[in-house]
Biopython code that builds the backbone (N, CA, C, O; Angstrom):
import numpy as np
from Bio.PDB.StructureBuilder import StructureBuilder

atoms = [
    (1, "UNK", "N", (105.112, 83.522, 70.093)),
    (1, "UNK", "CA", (104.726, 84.221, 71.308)),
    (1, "UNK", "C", (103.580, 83.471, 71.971)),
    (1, "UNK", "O", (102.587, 83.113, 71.336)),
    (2, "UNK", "N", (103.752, 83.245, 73.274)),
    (2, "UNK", "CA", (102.658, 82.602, 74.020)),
    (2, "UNK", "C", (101.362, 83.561, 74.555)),
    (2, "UNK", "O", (101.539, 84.707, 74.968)),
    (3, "UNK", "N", (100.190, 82.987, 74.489)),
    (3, "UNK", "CA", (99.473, 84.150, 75.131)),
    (3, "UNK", "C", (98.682, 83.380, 76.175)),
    (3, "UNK", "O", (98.183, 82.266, 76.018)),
    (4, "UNK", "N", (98.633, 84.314, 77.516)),
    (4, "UNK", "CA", (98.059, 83.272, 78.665)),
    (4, "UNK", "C", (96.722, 83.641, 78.817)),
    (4, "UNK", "O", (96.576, 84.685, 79.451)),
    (5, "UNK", "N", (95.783, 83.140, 78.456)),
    (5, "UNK", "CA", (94.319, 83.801, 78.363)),
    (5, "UNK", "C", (93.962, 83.195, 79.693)),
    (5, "UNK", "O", (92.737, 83.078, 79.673)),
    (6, "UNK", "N", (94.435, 82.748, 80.853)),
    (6, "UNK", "CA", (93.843, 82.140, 81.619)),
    (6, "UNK", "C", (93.876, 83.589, 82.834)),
    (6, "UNK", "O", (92.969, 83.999, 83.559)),
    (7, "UNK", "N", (95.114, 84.025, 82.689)),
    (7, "UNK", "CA", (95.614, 85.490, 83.704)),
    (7, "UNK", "C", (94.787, 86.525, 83.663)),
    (7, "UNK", "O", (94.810, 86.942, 82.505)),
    (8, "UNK", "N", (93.946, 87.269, 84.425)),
    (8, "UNK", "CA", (93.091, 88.765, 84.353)),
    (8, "UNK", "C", (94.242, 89.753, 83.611)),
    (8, "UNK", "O", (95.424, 90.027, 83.817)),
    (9, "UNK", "N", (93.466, 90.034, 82.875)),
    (9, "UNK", "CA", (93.630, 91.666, 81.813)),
    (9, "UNK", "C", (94.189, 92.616, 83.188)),
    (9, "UNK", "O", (94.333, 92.222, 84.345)),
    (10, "UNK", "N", (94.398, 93.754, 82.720)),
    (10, "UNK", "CA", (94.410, 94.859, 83.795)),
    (10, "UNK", "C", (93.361, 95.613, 83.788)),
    (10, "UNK", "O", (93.127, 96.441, 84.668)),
    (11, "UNK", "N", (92.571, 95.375, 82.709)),
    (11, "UNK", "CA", (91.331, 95.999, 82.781)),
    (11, "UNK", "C", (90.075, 95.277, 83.951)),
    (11, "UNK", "O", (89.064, 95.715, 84.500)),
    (12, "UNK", "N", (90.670, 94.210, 83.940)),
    (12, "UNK", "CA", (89.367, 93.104, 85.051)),
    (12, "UNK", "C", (90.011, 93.039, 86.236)),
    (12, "UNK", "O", (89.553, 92.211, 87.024)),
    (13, "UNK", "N", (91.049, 93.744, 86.629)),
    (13, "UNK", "CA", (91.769, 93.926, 87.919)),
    (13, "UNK", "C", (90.675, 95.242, 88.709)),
    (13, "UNK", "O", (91.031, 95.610, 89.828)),
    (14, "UNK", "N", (89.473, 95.854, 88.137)),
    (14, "UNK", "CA", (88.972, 97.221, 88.720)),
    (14, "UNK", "C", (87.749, 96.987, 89.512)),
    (14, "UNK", "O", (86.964, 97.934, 89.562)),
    (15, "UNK", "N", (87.423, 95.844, 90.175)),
    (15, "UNK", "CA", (86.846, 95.084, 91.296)),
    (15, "UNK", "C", (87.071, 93.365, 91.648)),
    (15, "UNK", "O", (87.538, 92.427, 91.000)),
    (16, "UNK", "N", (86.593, 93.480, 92.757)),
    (16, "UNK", "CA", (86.954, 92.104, 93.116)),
    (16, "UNK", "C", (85.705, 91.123, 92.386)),
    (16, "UNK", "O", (85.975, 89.942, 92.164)),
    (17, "UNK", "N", (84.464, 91.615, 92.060)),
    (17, "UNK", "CA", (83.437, 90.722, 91.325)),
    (17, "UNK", "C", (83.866, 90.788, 90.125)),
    (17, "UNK", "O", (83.412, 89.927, 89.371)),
    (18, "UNK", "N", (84.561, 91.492, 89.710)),
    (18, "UNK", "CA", (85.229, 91.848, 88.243)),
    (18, "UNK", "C", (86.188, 90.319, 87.978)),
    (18, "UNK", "O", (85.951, 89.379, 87.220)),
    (19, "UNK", "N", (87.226, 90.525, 88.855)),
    (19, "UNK", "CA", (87.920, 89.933, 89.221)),
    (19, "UNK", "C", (88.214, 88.329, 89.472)),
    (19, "UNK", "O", (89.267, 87.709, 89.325)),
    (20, "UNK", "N", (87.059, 87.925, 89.855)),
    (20, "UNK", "CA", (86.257, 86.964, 90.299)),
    (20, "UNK", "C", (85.845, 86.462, 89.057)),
    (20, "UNK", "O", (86.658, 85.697, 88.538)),
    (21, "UNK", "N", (84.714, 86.696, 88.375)),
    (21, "UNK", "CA", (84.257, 86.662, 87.336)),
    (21, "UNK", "C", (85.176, 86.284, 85.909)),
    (21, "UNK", "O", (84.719, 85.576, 85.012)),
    (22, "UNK", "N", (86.562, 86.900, 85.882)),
    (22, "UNK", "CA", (87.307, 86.513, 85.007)),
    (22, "UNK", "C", (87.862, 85.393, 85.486)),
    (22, "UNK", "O", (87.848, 84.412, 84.742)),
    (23, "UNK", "N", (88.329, 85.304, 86.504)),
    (23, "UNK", "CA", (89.137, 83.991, 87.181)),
    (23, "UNK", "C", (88.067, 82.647, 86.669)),
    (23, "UNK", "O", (88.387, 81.710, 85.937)),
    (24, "UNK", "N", (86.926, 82.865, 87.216)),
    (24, "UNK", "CA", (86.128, 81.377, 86.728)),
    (24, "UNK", "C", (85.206, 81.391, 85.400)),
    (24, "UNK", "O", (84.234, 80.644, 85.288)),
    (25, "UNK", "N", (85.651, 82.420, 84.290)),
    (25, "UNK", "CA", (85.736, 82.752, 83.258)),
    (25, "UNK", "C", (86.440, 81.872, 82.236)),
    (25, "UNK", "O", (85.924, 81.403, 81.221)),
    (26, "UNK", "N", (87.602, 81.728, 82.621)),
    (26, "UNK", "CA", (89.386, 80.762, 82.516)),
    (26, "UNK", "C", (88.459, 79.466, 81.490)),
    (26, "UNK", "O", (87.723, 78.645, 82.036)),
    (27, "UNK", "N", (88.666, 79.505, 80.059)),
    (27, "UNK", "CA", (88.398, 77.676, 79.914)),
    (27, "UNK", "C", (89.106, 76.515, 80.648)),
    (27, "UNK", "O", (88.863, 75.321, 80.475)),
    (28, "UNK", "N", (90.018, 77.045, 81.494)),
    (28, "UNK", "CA", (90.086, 75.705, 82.270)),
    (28, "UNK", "C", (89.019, 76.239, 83.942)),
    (28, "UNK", "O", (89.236, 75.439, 84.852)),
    (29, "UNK", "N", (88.783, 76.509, 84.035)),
    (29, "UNK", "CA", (87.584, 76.958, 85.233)),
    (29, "UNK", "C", (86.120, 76.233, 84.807)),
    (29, "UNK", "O", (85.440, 75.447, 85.466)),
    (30, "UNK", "N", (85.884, 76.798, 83.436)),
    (30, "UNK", "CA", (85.105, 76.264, 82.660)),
    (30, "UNK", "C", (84.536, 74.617, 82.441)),
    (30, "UNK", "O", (83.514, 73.940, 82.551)),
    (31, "UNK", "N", (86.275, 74.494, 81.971)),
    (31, "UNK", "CA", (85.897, 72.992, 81.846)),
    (31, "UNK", "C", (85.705, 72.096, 83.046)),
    (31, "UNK", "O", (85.620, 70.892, 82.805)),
    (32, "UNK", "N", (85.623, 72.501, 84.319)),
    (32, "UNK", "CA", (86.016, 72.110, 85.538)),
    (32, "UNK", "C", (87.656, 71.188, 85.689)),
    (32, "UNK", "O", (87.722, 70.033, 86.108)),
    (33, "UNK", "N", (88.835, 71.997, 85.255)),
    (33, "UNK", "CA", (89.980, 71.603, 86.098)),
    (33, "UNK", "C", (89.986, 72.913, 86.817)),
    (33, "UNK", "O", (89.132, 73.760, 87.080)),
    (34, "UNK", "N", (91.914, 72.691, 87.148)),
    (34, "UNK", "CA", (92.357, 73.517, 88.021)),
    (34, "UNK", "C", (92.773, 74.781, 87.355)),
    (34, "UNK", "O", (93.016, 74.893, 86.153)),
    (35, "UNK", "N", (92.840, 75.839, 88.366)),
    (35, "UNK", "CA", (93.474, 77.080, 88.145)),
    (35, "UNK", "C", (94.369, 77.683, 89.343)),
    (35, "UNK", "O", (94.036, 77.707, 90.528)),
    (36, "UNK", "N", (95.540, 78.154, 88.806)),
    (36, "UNK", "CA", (96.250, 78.375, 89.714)),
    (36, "UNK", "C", (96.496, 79.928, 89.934)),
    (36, "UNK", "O", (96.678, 80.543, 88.883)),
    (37, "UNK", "N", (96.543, 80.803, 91.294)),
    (37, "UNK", "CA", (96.756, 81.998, 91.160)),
    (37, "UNK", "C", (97.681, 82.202, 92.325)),
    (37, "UNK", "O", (97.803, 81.260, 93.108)),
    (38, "UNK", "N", (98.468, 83.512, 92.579)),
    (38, "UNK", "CA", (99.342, 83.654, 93.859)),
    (38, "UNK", "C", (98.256, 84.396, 94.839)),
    (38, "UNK", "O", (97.357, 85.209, 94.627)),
    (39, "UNK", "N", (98.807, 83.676, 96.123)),
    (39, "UNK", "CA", (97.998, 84.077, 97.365)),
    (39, "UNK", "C", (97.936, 85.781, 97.560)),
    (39, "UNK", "O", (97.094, 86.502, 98.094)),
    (40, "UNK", "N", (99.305, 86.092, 96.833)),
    (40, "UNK", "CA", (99.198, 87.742, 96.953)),
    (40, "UNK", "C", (98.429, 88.513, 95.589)),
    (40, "UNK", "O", (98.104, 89.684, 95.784)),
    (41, "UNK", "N", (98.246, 88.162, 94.778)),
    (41, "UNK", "CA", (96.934, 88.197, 93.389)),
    (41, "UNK", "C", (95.926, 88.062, 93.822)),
    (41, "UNK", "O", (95.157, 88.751, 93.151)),
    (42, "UNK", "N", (95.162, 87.318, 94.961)),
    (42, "UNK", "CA", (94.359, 87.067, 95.404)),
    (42, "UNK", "C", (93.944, 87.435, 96.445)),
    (42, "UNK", "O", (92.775, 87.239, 96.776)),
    (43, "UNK", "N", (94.785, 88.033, 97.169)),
    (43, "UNK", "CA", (94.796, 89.144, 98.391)),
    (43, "UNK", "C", (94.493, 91.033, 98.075)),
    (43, "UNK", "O", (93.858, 91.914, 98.655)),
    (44, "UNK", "N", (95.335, 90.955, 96.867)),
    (44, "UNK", "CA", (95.420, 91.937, 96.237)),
    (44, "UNK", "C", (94.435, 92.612, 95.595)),
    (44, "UNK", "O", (94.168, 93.781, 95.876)),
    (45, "UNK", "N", (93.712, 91.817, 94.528)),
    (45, "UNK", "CA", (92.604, 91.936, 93.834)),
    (45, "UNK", "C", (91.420, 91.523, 94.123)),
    (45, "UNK", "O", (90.594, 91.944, 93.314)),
    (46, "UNK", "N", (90.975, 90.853, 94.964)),
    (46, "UNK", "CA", (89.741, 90.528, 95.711)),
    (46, "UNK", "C", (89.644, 90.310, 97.177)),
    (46, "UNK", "O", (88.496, 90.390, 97.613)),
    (47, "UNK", "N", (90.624, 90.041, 98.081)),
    (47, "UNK", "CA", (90.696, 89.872, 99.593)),
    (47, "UNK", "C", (90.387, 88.024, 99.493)),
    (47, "UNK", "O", (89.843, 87.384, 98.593)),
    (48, "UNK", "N", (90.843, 87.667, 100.497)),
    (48, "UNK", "CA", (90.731, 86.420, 101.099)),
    (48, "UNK", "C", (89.374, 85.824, 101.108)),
    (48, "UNK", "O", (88.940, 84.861, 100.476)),
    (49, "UNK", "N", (88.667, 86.787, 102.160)),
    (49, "UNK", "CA", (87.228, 86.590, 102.321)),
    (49, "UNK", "C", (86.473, 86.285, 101.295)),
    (49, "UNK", "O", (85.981, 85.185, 101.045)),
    (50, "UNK", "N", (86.360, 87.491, 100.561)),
    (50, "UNK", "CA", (85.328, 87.277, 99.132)),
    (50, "UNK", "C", (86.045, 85.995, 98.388)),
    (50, "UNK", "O", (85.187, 85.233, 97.941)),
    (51, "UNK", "N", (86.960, 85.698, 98.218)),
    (51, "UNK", "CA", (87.587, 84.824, 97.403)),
    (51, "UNK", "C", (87.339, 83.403, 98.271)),
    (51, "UNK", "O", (86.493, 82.760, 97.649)),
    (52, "UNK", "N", (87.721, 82.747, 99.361)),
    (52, "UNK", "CA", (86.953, 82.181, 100.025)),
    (52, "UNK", "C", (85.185, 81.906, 99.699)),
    (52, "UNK", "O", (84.605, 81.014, 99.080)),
    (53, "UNK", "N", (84.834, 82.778, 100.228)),
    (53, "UNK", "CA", (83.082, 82.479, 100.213)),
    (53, "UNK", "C", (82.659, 82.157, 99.009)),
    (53, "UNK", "O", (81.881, 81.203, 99.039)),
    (54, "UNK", "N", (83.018, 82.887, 97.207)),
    (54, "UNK", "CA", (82.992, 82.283, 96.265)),
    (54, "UNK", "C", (83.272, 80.874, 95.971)),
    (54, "UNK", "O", (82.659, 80.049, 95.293)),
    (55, "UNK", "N", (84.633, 80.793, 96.829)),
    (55, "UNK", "CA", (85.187, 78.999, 96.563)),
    (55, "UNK", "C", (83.697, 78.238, 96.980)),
    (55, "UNK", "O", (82.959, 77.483, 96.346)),
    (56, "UNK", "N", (83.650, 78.650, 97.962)),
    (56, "UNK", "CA", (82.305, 78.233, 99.272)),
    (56, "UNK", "C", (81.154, 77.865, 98.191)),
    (56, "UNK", "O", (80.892, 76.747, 97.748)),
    (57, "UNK", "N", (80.395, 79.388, 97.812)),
    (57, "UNK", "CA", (79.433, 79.215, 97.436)),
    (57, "UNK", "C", (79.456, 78.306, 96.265)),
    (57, "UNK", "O", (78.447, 77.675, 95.950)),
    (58, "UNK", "N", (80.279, 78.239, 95.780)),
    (58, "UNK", "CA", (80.517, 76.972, 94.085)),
    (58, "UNK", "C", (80.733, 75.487, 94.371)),
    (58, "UNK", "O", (80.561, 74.607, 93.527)),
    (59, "UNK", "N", (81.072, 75.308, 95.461)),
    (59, "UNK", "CA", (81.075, 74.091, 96.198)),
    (59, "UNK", "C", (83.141, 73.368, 95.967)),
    (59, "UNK", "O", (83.686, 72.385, 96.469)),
    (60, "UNK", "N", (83.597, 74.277, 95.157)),
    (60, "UNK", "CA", (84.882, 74.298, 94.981)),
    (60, "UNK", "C", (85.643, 74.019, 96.176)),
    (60, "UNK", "O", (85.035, 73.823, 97.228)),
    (61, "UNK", "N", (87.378, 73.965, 96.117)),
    (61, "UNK", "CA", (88.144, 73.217, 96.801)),
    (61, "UNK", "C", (89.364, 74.024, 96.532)),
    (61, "UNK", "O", (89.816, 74.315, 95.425)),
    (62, "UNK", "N", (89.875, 74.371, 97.803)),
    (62, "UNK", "CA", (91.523, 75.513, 97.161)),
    (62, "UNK", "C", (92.293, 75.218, 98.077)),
    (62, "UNK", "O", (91.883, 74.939, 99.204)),
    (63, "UNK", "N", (93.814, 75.234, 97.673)),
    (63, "UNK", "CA", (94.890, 74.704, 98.459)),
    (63, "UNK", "C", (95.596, 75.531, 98.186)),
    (63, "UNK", "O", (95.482, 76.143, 97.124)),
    (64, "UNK", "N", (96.678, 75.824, 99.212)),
    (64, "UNK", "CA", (97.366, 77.068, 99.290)),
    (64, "UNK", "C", (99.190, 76.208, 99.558)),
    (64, "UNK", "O", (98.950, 75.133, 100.108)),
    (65, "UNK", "N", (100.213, 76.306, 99.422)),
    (65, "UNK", "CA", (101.331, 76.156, 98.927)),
    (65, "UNK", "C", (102.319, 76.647, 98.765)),
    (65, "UNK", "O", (102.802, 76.391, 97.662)),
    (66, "UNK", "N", (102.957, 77.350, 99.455)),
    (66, "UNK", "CA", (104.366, 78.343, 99.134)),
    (66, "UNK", "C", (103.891, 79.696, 98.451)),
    (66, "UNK", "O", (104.683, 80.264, 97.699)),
    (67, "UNK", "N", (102.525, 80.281, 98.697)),
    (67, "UNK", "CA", (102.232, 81.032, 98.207)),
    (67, "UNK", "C", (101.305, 80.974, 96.873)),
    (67, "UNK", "O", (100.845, 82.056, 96.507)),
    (68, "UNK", "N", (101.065, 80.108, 96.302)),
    (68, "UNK", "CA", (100.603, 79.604, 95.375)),
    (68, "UNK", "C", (99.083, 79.443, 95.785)),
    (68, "UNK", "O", (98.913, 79.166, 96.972)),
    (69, "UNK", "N", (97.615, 79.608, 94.769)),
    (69, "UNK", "CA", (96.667, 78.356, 95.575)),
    (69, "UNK", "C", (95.946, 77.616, 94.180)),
    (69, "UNK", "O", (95.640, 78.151, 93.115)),
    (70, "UNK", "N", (95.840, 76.563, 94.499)),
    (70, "UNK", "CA", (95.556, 75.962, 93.785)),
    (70, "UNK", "C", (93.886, 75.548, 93.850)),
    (70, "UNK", "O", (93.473, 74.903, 94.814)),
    (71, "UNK", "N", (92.935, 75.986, 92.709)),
    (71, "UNK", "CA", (91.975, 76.151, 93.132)),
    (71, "UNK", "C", (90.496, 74.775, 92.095)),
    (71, "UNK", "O", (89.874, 75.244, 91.142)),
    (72, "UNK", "N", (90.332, 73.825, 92.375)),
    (72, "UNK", "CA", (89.572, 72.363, 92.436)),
    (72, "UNK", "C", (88.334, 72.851, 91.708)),
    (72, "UNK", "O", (87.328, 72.576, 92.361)),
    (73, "UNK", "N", (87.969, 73.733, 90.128)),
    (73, "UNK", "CA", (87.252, 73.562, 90.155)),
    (73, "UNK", "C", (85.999, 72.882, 89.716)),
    (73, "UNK", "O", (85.179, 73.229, 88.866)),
    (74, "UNK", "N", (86.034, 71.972, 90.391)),
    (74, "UNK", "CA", (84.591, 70.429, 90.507)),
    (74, "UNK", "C", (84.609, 70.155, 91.651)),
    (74, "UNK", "O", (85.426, 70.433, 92.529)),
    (75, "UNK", "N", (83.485, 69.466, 91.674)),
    (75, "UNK", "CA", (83.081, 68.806, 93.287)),
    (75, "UNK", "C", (84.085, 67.395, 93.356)),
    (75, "UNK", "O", (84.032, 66.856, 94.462)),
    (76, "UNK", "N", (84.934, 66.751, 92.417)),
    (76, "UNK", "CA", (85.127, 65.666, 92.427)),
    (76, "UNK", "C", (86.245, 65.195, 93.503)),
    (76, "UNK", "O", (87.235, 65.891, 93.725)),
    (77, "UNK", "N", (86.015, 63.990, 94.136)),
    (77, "UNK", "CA", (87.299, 64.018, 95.165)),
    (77, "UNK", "C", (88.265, 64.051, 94.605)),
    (77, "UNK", "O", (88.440, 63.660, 93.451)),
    (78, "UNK", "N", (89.409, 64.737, 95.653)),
    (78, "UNK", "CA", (90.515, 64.603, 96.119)),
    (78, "UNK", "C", (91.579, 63.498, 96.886)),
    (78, "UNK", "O", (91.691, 63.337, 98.101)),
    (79, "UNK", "N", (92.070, 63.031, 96.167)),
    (79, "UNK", "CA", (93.280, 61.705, 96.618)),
    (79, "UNK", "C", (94.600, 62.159, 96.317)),
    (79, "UNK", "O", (95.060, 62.701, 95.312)),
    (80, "UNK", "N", (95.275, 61.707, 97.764)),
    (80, "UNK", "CA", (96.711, 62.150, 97.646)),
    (80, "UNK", "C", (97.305, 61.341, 96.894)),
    (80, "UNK", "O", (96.833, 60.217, 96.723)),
    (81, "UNK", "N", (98.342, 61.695, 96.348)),
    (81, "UNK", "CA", (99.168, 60.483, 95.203)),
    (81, "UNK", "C", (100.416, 60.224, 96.357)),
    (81, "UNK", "O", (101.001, 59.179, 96.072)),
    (82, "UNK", "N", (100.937, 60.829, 97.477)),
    (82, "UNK", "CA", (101.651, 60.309, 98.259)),
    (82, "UNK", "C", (101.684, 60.368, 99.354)),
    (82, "UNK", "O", (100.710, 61.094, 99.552)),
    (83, "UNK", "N", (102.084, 60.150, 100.307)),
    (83, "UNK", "CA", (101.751, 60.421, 101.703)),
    (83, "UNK", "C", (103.283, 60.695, 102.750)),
    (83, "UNK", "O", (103.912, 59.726, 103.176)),
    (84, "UNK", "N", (103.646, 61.923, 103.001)),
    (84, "UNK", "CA", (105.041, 62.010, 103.223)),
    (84, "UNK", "C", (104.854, 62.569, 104.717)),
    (84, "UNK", "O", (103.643, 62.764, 104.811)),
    (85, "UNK", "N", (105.468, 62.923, 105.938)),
    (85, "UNK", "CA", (105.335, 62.530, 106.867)),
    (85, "UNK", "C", (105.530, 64.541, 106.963)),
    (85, "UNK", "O", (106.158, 65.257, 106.183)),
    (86, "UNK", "N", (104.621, 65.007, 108.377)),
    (86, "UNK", "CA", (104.455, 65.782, 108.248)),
    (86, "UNK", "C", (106.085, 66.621, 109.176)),
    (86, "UNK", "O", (106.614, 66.187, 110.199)),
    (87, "UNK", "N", (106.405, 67.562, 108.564)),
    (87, "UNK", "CA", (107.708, 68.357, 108.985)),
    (87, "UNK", "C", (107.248, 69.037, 109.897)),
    (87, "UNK", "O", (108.196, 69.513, 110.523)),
    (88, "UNK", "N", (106.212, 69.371, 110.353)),
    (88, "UNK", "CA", (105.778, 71.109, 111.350)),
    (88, "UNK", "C", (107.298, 71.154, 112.109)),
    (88, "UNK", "O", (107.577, 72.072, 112.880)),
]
sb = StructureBuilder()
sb.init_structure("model")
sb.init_model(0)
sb.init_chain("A")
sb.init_seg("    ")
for serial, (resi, resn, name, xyz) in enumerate(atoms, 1):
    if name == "N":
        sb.init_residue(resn, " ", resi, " ")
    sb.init_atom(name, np.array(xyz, "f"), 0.0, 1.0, " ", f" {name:<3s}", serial, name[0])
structure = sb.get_structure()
């Protein structure tokens, strides 16, 4: 059986600082990689805003994706590994 210790409990779902707090809790948050959560988990359980301004205040980096966001956390740059031509 796998266990995902990186995902909020339902018990740390009962504020958004709650919430927050477990997310960059994560040993991979910790160690400074990435963590990934859905834009609607993150809408849901803390709002945009607060989740935003945290990225902000940590000096962090988040990318958003088919719903997905993918969230940078270190200051270290960012380099694309490809460069594909934009569809809009």
């Amino acid at each position: 059986m796998s266990l995902d210790f990186d995902r909020p409990r339902a018990t740390d779902l009962a504020s958004p600082d709650l919430w927050l707090k477990t997310l960059f809790a994560s040993q991979a948050a910790r160690d400074g990689k990435i963590v990934r959560r859905s834009l609607r988990d993150i809408r849901r359980y803390c709002g945009l805003d607060t989740f935003t301004a945290e990225i902000e205040r940590r000096g962090y980096r988040a990318f958003e994706n088919s719903g997905q966001v993918i969230i940078f956390c270190n200051r270290a740059p960012i380099r694309p590994m490809t460069c594909s031509p934009d569809r809009g």
